[in-house]
mmCIF file of the N, C-alpha and C atoms, coordinates in Angstrom:
data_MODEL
# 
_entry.id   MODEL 
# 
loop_
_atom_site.group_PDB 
_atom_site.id 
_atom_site.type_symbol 
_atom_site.label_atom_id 
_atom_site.label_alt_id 
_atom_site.label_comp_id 
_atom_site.label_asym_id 
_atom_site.label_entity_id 
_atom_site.label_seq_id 
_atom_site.pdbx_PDB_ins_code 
_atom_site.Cartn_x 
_atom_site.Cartn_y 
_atom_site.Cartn_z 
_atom_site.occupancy 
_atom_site.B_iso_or_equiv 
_atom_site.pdbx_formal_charge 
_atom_site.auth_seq_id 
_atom_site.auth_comp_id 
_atom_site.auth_asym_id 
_atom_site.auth_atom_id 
_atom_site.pdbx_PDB_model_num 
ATOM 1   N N  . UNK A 1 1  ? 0.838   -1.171 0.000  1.00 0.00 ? 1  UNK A N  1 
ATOM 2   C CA . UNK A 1 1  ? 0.000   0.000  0.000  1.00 0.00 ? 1  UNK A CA 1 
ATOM 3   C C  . UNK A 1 1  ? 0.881   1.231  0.000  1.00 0.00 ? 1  UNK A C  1 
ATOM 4   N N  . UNK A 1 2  ? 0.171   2.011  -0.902 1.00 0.00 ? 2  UNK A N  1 
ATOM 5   C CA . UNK A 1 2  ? 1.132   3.743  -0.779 1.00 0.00 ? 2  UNK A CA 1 
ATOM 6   C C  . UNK A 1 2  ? 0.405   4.627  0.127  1.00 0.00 ? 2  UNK A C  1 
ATOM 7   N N  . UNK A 1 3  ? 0.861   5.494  0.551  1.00 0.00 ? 3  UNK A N  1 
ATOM 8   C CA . UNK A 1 3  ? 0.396   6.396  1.372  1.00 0.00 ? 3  UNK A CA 1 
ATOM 9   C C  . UNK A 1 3  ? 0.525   7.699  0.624  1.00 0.00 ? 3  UNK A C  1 
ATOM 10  N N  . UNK A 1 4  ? 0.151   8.431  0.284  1.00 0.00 ? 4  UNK A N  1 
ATOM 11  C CA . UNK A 1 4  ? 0.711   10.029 -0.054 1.00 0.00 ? 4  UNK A CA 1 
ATOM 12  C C  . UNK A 1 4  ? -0.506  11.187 0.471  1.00 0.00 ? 4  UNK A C  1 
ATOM 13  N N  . UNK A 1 5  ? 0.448   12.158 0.930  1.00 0.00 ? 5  UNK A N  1 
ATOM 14  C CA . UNK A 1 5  ? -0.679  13.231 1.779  1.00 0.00 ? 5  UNK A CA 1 
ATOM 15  C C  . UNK A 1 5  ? -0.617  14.423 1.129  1.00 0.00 ? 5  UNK A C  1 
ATOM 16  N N  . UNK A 1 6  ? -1.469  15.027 1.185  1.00 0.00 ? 6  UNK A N  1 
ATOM 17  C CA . UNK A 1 6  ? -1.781  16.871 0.188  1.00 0.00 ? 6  UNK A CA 1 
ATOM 18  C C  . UNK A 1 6  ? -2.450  17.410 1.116  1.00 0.00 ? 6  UNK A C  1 
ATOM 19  N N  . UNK A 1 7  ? -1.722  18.358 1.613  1.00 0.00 ? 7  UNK A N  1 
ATOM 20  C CA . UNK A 1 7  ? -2.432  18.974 2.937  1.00 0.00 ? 7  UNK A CA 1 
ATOM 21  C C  . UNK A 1 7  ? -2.785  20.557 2.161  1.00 0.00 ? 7  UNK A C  1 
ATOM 22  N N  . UNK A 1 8  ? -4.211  20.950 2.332  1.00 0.00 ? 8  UNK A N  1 
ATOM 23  C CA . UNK A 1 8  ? -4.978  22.122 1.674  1.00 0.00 ? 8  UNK A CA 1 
ATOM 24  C C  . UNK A 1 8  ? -5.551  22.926 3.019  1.00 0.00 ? 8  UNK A C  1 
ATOM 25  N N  . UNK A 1 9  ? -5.023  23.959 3.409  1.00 0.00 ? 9  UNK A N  1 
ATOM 26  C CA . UNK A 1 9  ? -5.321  24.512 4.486  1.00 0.00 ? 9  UNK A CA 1 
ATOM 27  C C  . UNK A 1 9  ? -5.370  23.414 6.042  1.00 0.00 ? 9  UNK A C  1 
ATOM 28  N N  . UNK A 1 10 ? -6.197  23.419 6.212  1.00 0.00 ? 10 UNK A N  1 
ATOM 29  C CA . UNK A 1 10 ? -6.595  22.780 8.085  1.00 0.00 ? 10 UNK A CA 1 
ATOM 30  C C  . UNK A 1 10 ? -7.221  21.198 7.475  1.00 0.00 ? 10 UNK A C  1 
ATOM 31  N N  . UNK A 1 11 ? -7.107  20.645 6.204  1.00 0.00 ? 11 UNK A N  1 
ATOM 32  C CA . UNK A 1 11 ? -7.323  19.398 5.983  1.00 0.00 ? 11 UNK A CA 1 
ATOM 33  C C  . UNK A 1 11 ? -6.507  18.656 5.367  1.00 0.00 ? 11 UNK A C  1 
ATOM 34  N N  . UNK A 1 12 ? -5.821  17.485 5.725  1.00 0.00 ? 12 UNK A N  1 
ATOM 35  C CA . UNK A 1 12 ? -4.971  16.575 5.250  1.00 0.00 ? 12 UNK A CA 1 
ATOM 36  C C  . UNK A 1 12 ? -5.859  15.464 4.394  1.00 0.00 ? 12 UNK A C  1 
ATOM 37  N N  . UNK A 1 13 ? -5.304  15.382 2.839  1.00 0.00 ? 13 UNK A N  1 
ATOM 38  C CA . UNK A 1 13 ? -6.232  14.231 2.295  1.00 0.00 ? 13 UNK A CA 1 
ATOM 39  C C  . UNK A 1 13 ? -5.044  13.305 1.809  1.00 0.00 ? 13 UNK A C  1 
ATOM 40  N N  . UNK A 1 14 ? -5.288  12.095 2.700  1.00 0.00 ? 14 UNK A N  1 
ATOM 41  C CA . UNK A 1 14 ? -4.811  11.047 2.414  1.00 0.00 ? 14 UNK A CA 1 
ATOM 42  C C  . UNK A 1 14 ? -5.171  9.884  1.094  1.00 0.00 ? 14 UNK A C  1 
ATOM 43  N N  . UNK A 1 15 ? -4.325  9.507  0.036  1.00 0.00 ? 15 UNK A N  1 
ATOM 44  C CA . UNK A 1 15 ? -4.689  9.025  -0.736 1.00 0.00 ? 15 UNK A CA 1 
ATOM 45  C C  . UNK A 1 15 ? -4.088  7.828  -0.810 1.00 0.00 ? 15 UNK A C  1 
ATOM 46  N N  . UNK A 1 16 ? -4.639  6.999  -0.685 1.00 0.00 ? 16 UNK A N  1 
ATOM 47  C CA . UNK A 1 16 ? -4.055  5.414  -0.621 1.00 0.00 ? 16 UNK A CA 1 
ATOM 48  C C  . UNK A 1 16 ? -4.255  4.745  -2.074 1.00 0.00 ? 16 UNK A C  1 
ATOM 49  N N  . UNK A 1 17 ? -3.480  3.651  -2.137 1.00 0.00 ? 17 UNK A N  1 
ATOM 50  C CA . UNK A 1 17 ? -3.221  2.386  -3.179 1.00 0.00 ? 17 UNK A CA 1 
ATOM 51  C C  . UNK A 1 17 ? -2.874  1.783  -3.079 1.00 0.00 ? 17 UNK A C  1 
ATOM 52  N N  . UNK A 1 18 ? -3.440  0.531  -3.143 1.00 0.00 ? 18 UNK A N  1 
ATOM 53  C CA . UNK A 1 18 ? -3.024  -0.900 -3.229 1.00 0.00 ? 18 UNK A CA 1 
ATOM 54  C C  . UNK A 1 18 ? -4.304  -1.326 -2.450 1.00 0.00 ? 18 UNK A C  1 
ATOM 55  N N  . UNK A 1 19 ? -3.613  -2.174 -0.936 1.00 0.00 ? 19 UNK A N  1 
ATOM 56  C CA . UNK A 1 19 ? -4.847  -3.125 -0.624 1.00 0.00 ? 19 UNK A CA 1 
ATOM 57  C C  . UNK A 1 19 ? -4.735  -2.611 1.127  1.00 0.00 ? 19 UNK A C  1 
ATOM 58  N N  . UNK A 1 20 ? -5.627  -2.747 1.396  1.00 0.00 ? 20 UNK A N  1 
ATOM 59  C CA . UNK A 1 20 ? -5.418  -2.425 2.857  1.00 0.00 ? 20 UNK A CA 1 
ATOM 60  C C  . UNK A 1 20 ? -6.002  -3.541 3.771  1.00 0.00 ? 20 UNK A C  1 
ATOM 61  N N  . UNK A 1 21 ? -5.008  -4.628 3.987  1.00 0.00 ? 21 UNK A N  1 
ATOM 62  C CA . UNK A 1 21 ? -5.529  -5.576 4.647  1.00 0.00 ? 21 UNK A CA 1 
ATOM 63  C C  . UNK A 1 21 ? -5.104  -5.322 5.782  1.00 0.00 ? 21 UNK A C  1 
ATOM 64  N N  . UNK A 1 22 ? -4.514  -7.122 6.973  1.00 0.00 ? 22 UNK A N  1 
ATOM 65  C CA . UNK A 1 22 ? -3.759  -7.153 7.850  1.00 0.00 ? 22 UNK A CA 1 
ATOM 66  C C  . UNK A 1 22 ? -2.829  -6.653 8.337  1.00 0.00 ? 22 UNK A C  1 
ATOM 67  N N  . UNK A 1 23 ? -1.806  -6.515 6.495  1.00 0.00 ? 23 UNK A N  1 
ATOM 68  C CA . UNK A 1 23 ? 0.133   -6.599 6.367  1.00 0.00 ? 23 UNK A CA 1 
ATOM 69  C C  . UNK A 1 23 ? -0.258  -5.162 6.359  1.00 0.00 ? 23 UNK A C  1 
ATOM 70  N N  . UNK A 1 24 ? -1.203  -4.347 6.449  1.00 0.00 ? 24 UNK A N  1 
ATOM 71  C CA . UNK A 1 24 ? -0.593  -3.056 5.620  1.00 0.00 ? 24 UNK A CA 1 
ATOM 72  C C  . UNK A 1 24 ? -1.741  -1.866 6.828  1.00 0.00 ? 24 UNK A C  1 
ATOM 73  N N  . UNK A 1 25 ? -2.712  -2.633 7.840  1.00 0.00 ? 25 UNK A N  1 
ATOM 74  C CA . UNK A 1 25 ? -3.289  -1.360 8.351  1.00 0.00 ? 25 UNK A CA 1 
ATOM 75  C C  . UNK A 1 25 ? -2.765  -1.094 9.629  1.00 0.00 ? 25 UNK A C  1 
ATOM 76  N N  . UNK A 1 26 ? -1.688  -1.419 9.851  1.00 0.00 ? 26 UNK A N  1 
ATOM 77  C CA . UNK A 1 26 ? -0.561  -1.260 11.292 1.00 0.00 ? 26 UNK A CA 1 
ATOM 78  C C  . UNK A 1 26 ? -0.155  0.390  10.780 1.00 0.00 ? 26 UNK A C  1 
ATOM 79  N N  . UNK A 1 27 ? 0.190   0.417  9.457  1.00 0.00 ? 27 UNK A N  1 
ATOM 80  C CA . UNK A 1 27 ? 1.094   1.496  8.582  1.00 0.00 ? 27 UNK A CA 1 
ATOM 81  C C  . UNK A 1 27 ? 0.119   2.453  8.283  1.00 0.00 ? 27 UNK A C  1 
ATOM 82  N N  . UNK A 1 28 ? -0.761  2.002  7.926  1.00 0.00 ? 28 UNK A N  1 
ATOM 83  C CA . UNK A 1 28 ? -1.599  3.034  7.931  1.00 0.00 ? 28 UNK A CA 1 
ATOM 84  C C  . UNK A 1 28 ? -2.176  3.321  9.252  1.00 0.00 ? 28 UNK A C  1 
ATOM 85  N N  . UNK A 1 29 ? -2.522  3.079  9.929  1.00 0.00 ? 29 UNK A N  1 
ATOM 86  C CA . UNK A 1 29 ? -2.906  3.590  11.746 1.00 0.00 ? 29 UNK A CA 1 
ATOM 87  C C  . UNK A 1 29 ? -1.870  4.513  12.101 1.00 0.00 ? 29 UNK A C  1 
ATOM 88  N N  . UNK A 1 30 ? -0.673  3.787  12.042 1.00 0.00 ? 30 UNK A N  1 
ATOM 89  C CA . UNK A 1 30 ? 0.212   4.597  12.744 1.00 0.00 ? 30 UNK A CA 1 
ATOM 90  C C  . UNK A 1 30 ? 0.847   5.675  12.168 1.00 0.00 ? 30 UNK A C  1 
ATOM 91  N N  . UNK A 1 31 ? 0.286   6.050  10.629 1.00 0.00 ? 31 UNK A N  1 
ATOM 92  C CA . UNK A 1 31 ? 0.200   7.476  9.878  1.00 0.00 ? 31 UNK A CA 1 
ATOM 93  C C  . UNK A 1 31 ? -0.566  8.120  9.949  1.00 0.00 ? 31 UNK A C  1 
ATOM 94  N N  . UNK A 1 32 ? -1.761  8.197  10.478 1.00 0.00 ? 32 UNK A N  1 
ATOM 95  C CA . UNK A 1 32 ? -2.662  8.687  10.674 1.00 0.00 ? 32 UNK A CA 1 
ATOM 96  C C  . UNK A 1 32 ? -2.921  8.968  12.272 1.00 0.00 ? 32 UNK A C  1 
ATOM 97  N N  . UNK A 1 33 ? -2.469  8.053  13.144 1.00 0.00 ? 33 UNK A N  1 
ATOM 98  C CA . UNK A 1 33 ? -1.992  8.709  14.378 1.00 0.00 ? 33 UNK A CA 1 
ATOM 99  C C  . UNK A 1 33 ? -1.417  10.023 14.348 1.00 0.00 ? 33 UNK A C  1 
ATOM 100 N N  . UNK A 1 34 ? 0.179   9.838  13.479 1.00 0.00 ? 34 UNK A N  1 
ATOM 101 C CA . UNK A 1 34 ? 0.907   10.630 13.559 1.00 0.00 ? 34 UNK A CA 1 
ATOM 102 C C  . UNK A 1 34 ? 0.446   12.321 13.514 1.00 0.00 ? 34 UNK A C  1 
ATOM 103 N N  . UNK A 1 35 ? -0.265  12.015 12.117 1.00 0.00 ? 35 UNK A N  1 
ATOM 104 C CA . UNK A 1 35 ? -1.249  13.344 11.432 1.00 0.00 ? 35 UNK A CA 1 
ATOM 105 C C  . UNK A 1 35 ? -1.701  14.539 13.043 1.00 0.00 ? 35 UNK A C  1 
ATOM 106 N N  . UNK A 1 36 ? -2.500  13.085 13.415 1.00 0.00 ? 36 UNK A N  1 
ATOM 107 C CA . UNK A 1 36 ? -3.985  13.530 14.190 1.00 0.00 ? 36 UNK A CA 1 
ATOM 108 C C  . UNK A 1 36 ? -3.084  14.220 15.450 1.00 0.00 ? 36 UNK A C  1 
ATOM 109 N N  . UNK A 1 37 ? -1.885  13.532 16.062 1.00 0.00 ? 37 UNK A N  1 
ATOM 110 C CA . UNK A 1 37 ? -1.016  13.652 17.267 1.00 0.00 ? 37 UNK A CA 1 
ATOM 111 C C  . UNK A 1 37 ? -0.305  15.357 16.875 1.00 0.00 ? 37 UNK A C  1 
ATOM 112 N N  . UNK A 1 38 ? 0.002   15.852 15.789 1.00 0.00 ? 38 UNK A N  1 
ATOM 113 C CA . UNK A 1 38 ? 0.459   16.577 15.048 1.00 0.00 ? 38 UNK A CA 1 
ATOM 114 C C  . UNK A 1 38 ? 0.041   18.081 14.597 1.00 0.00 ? 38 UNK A C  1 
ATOM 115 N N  . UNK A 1 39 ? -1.978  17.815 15.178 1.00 0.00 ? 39 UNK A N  1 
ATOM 116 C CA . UNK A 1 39 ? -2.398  19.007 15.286 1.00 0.00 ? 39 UNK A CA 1 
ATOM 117 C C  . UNK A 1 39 ? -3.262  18.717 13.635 1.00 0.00 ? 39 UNK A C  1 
ATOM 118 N N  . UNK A 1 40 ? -3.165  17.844 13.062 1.00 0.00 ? 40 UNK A N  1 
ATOM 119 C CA . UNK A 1 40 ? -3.528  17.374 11.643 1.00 0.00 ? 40 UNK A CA 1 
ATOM 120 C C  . UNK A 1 40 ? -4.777  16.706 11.502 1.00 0.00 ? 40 UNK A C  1 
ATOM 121 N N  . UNK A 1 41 ? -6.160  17.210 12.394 1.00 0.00 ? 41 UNK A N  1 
ATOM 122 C CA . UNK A 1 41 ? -7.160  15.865 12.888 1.00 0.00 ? 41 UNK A CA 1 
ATOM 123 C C  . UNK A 1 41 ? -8.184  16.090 11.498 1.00 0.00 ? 41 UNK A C  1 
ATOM 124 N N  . UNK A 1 42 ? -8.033  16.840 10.795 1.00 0.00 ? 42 UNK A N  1 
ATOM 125 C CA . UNK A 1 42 ? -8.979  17.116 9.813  1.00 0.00 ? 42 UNK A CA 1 
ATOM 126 C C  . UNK A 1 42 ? -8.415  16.003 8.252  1.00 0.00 ? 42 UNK A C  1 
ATOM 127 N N  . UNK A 1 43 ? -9.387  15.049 8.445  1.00 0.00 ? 43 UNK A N  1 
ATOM 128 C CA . UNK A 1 43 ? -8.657  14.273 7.475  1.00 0.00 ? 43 UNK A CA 1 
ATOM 129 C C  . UNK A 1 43 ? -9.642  13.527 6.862  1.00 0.00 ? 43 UNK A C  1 
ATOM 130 N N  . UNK A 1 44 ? -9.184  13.765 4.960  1.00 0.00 ? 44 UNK A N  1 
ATOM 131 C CA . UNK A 1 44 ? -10.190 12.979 4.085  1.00 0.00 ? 44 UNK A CA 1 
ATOM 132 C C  . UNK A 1 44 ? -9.340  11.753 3.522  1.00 0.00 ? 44 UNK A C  1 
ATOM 133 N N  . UNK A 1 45 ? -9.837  10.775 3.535  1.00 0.00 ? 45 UNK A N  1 
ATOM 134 C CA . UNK A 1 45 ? -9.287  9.489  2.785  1.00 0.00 ? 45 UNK A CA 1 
ATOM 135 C C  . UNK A 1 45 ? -9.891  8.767  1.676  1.00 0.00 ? 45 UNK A C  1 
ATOM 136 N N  . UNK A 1 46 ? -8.538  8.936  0.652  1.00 0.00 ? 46 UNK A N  1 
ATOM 137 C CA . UNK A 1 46 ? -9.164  9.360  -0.767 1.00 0.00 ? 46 UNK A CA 1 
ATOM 138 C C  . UNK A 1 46 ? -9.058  7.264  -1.291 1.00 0.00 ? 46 UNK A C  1 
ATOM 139 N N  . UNK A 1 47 ? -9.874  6.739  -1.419 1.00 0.00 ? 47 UNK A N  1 
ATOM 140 C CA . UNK A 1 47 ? -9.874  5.312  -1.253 1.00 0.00 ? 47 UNK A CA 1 
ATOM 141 C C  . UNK A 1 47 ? -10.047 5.270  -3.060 1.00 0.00 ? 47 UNK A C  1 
ATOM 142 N N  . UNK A 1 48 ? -10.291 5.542  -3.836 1.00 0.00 ? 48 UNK A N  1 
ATOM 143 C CA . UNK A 1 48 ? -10.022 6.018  -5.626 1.00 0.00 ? 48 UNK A CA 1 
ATOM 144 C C  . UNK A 1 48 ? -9.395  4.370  -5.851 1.00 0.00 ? 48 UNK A C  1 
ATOM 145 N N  . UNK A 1 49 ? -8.201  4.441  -5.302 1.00 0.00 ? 49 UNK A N  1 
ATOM 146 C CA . UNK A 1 49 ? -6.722  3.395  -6.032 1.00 0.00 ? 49 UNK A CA 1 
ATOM 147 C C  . UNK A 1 49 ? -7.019  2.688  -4.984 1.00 0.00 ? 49 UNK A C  1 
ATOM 148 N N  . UNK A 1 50 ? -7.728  2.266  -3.985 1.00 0.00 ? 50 UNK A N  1 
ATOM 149 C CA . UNK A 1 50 ? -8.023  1.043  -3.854 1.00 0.00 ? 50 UNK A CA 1 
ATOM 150 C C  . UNK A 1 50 ? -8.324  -0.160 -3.680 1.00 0.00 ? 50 UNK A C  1 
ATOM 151 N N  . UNK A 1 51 ? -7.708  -1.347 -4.191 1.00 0.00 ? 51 UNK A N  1 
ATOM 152 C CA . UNK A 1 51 ? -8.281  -2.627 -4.557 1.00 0.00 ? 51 UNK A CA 1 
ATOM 153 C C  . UNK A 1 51 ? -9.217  -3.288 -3.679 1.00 0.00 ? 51 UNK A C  1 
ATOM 154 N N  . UNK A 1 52 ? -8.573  -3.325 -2.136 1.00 0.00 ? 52 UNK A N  1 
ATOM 155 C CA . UNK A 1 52 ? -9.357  -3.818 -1.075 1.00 0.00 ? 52 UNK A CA 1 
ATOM 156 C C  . UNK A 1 52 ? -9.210  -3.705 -0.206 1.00 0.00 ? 52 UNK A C  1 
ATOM 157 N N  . UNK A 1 53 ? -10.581 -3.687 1.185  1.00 0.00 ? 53 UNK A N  1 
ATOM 158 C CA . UNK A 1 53 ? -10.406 -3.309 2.507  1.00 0.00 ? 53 UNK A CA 1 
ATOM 159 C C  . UNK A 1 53 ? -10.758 -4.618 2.909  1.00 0.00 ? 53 UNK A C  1 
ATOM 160 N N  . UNK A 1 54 ? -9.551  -4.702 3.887  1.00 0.00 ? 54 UNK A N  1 
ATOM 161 C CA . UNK A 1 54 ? -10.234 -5.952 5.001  1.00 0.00 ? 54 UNK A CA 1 
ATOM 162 C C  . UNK A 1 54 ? -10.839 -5.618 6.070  1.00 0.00 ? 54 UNK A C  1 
ATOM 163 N N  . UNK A 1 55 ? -11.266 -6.412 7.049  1.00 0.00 ? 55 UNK A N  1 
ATOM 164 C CA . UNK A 1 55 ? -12.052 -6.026 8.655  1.00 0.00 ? 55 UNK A CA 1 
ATOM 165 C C  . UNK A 1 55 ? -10.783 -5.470 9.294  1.00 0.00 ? 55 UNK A C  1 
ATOM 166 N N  . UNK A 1 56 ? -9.886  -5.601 9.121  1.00 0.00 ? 56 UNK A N  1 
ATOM 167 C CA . UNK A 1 56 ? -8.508  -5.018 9.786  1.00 0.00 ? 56 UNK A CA 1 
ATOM 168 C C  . UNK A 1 56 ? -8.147  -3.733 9.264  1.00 0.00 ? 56 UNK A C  1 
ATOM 169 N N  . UNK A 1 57 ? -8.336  -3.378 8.361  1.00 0.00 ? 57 UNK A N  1 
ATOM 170 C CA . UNK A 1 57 ? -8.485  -1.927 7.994  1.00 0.00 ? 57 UNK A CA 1 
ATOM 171 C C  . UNK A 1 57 ? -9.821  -1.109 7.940  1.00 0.00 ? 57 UNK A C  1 
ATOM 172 N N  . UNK A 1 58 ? -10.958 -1.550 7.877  1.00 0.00 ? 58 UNK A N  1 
ATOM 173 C CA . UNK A 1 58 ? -12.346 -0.957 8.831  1.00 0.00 ? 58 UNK A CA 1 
ATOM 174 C C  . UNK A 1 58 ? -12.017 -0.717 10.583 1.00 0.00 ? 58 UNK A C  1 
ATOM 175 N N  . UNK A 1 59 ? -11.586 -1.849 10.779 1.00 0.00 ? 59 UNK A N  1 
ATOM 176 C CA . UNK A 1 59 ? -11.265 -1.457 12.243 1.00 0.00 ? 59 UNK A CA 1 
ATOM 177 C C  . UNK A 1 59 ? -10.146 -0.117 12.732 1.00 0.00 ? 59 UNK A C  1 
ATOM 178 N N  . UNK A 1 60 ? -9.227  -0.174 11.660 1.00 0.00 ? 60 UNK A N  1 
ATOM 179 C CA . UNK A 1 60 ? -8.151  1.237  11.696 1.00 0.00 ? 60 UNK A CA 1 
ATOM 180 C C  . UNK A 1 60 ? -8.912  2.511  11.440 1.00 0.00 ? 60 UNK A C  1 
ATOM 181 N N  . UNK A 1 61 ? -10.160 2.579  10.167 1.00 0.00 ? 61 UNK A N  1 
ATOM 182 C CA . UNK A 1 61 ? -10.940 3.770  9.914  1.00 0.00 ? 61 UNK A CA 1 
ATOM 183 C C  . UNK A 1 61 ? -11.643 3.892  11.151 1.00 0.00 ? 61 UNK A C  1 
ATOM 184 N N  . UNK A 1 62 ? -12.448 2.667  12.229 1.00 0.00 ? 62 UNK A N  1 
ATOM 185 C CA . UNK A 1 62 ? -12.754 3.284  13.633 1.00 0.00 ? 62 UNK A CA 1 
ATOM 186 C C  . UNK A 1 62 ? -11.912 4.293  14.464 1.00 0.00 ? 62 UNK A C  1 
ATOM 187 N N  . UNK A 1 63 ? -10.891 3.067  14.596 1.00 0.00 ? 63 UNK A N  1 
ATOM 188 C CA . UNK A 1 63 ? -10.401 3.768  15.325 1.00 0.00 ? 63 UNK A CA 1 
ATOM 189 C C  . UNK A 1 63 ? -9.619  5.238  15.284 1.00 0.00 ? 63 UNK A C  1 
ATOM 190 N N  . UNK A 1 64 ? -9.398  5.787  14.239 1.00 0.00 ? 64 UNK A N  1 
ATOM 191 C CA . UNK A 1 64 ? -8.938  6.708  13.196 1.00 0.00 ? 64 UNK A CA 1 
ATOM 192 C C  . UNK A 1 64 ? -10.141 7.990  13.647 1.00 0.00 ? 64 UNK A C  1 
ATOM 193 N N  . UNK A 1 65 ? -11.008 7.262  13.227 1.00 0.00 ? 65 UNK A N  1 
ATOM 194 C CA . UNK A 1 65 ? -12.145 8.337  13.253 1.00 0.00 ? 65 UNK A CA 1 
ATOM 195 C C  . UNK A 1 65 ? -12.102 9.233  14.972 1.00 0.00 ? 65 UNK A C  1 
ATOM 196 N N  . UNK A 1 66 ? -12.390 7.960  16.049 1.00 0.00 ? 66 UNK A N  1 
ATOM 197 C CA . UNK A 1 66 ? -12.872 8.382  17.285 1.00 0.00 ? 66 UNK A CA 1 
ATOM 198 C C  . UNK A 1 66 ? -11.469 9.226  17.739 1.00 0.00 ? 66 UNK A C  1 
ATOM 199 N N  . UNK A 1 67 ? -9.996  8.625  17.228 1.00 0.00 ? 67 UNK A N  1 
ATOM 200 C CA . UNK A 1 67 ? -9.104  9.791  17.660 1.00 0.00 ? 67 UNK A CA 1 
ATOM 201 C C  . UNK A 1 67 ? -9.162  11.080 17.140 1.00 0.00 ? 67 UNK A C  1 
ATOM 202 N N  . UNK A 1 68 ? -9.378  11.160 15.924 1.00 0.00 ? 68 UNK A N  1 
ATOM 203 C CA . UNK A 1 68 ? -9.937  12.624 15.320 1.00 0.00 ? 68 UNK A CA 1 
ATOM 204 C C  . UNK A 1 68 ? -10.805 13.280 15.834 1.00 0.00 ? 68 UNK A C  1 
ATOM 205 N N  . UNK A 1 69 ? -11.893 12.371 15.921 1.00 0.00 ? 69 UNK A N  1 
ATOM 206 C CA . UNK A 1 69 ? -13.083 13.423 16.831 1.00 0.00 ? 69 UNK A CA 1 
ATOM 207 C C  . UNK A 1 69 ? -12.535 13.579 18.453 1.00 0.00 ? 69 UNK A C  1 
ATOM 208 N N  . UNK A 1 70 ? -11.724 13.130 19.007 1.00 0.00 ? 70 UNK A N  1 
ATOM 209 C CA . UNK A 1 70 ? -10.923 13.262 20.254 1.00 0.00 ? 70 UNK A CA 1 
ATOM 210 C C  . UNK A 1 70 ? -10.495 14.662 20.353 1.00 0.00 ? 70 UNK A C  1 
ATOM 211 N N  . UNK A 1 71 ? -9.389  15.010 19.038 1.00 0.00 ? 71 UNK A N  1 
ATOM 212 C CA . UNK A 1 71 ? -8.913  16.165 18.659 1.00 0.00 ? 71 UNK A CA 1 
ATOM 213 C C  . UNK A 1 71 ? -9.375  17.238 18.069 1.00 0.00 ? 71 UNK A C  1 
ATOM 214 N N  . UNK A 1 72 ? -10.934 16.951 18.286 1.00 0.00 ? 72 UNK A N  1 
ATOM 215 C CA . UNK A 1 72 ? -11.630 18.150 17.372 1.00 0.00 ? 72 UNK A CA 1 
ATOM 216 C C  . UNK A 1 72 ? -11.203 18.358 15.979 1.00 0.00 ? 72 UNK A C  1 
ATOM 217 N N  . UNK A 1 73 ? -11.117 17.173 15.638 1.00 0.00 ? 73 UNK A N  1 
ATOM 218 C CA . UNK A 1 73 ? -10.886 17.010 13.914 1.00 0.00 ? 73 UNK A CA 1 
ATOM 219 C C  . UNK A 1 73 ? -12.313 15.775 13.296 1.00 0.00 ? 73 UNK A C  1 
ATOM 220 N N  . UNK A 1 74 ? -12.248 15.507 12.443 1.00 0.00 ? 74 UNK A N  1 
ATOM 221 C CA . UNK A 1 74 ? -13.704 14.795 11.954 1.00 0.00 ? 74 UNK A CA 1 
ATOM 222 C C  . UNK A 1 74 ? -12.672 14.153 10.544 1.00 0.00 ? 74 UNK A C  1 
ATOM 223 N N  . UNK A 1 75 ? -13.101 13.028 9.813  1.00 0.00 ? 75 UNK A N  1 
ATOM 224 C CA . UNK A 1 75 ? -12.447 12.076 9.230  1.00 0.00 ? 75 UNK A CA 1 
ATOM 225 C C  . UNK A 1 75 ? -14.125 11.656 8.127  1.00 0.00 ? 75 UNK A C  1 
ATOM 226 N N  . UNK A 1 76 ? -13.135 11.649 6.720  1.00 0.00 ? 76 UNK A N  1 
ATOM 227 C CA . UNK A 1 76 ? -14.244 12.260 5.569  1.00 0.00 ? 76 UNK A CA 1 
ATOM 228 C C  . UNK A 1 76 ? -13.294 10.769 4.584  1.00 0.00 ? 76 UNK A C  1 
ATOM 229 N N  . UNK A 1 77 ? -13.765 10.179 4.416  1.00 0.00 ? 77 UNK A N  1 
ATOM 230 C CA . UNK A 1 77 ? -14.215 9.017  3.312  1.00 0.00 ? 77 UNK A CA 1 
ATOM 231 C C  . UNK A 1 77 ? -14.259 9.224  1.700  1.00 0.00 ? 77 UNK A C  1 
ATOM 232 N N  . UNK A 1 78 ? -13.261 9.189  0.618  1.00 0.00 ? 78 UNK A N  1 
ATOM 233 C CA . UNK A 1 78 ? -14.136 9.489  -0.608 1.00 0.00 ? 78 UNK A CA 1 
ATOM 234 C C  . UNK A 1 78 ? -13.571 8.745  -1.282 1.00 0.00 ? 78 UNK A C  1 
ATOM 235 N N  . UNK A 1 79 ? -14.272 8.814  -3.019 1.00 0.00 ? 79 UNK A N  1 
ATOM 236 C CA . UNK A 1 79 ? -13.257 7.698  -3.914 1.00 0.00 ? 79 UNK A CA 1 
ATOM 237 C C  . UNK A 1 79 ? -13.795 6.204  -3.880 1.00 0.00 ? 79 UNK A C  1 
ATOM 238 N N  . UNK A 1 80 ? -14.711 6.103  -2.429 1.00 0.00 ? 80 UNK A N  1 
ATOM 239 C CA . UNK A 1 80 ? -15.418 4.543  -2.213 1.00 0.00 ? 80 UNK A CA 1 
ATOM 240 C C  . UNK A 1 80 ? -15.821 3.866  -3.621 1.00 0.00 ? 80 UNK A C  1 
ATOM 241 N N  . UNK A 1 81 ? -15.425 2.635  -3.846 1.00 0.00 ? 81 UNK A N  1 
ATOM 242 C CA . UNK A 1 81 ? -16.251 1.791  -5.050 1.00 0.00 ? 81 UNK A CA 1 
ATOM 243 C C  . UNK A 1 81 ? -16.816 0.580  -4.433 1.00 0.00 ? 81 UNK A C  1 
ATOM 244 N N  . UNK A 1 82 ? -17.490 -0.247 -5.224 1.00 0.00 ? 82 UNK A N  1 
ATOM 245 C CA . UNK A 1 82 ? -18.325 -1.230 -4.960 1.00 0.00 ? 82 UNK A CA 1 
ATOM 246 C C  . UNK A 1 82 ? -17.354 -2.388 -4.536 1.00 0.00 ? 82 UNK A C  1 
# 
């Protein structure tokens, strides 16, 4: 999975690719920690590129979310496909 970030004023949009299973939502949690720890809680995740989410990376967008809203930041979803 790639990670790449474009930060546009007070919102960071994260754009991922590849697959976001088991091997790969440790890396993504703990980038998105970083963000949120950072003063960065305003965050869209641009899901476009990809392929697949496992229950192990739904469980990282929980937990993702409730630390954002912790920090008075809110966590925005886009790019979703079927």
């Amino acid at each position: 999975m790639e990670i790449t970030e474009i930060q546009s004023g007070t919102v960071t949009a994260v754009v991922l690719r590849g697959r976001v299973d088991s091997a790969t939502a440790g890396v993504l949690k703990d980038r998105l920690t970083q963000l949120i720890r950072s003063g960065l809680a305003q965050l869209v995740i641009d899901f476009r590129d990809v392929a697949y989410i496992s229950s192990a990376g739904f469980r990282t967008l929980l937990i993702i979310a409730k630390q954002s809203e912790a920090a008075d930041g809110r966590l925005a979803l886009c790019g979703i496909s079927s």
